[in-house]
C-alpha positions in Angstrom: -15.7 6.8 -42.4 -15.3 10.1 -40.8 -16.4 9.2 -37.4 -14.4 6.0 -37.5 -11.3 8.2 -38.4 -12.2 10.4 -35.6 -12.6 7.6 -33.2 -9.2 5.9 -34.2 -7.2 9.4 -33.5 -9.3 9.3 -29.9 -8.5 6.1 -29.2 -4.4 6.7 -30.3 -4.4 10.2 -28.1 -5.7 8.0 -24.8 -3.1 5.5 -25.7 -0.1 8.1 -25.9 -2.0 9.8 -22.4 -1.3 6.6 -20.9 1.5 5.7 -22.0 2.8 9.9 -20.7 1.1 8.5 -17.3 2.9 5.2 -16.9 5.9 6.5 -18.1 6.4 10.2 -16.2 5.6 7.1 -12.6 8.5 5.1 -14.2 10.7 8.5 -14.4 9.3 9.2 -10.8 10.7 5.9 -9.5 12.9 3.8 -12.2 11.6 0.6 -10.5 8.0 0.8 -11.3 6.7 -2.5 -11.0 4.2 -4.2 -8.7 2.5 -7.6 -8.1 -0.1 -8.5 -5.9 1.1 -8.6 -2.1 3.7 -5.8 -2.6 3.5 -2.7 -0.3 3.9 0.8 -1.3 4.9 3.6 1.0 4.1 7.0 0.3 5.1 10.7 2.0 2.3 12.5 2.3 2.4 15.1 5.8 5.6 16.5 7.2 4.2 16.6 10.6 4.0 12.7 10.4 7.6 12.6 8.8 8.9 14.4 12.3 6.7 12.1 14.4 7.3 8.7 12.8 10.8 9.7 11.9 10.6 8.0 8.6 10.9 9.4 5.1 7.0 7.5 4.5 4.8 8.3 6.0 1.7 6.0 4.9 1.8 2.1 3.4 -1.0 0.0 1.4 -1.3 -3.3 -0.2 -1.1 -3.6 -3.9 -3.5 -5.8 -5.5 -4.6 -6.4 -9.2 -8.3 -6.3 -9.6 -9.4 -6.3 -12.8 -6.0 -6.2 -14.9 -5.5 -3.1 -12.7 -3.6 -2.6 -9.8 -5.1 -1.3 -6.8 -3.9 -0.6 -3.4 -5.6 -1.3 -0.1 -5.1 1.0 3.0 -6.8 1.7 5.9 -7.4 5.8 7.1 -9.9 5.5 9.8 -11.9 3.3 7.5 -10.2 0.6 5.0 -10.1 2.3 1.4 -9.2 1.1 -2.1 -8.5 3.2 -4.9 -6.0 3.0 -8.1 -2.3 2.7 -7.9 -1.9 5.8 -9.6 -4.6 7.6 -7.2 -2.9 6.4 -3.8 0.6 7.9 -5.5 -1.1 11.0 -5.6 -2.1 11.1 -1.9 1.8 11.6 -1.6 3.0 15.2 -1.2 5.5 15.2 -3.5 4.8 12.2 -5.7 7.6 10.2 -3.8 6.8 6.4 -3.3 8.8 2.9 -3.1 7.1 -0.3 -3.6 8.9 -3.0 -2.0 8.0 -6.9 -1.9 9.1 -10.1 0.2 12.6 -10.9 -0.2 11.1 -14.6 0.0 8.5 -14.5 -2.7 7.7 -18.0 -2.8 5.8 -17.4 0.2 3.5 -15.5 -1.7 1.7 -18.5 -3.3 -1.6 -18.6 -4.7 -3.8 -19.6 -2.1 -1.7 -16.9 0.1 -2.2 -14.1 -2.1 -6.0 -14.8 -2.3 -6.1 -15.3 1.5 -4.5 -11.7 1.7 -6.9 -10.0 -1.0 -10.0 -11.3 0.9 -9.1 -10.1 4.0 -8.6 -7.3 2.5 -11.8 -7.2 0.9 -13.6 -8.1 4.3 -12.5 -4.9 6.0 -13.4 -2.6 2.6 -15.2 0.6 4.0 -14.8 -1.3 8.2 -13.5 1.1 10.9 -10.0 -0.3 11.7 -8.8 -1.8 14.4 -7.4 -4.7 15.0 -8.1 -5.6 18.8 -8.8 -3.5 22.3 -5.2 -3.4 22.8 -3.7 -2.1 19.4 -3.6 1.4 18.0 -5.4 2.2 14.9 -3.1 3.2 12.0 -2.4 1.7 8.3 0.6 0.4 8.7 -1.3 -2.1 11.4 -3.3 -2.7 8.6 -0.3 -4.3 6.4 1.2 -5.9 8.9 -2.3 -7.3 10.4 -3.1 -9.1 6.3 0.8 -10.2 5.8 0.9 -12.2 9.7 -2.9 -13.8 9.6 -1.9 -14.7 6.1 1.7 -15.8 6.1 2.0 -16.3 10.0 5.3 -13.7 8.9 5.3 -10.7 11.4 7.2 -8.0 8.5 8.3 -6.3 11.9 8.2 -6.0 15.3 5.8 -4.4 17.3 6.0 -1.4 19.7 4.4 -0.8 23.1 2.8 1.8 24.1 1.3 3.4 27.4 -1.0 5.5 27.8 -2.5 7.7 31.1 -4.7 5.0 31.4 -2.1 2.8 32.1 -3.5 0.0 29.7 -0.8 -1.0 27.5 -1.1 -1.2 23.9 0.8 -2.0 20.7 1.4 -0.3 17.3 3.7 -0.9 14.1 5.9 1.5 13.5 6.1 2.6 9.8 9.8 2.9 9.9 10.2 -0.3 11.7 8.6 -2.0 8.8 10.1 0.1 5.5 13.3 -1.2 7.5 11.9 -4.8 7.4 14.5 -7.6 6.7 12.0 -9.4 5.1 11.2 -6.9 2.5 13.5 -5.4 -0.6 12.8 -2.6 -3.4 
């Protein structure tokens, strides 16, 4: 009887340490919620706030795996990790989530084509072709136009001394996106 009462007040104390978890992320940002397909943008260097000139700095794709959400990003190699992990990557715990104005786009079949794309390029080098620069916000855009055929922004050009002309995303470009809301 004693170790089950012990075990009851353990299990009750990781409930109420959740529940302090989930609800200091909802004081943090008041719209807390996600849904697989939504993209989250986090602050996390000041020298990459002056040279993107954007308040984010960094983007993923959420996913639920497992009852759990989980957000894809690529950083040299695509990672995974928590929801509540990739928040912490951000300096000062700043974040928005923001999802397709359109969601109806996001059916099914869509969101499964996005999550195994996703899941192909798990622990890959990224890059999408000879001509693009590497960053994560390539990444996001890259999994929403092969699976929606929707570009969330446009794309910048870039030269550099070796006069070979290549493209990037900007971050800002696409927080700005008219296809995407808070």
């Amino acid at each position: 009887m004693k170790n089950f009462t012990l075990n009851y007040l353990a299990l009750i104390l990781c409930g109420l340490l959740s529940y302090t978890t989930l609800t200091s992320q909802h004081i943090s940002n008041p719209k807390f919620s996600y849904a697989d397909g939504d993209i989250i943008f986090i602050k996390n260097n000041i020298n990459e706030e002056l040279a993107t000139k954007s308040k984010y700095t960094f983007a993923g794709v959420i996913f639920i795996e497992d009852s759990s959400p989980v957000v894809y990003y690529a950083n040299k190699t695509v990672n995974k990790c928590l929801l509540s992990e990739f928040i912490n990557l951000s300096s000062s715990k700043k974040y928005i989530i923001k999802h397709l104005i359109e969601k109806e786009i996001l059916t099914e079949d869509v969101i499964s084509t996005m999550h195994a794309i996703a899941k192909i390029k798990l622990n890959i080098n990224y890059k999408t072709n000879d001509t693009s620069i590497q960053n994560n916000t390539n990444f996001v855009w890259d999994i929403y136009k092969s699976s929606t055929g929707l570009p969330l922004c446009k794309t910048e050009k870039l030269v550099n001394l070796g006069n070979v002309t290549k493209t990037t995303i900007a971050i800002k470009d696409m927080y700005l996106s008219e296809f995407l809301e808070e």
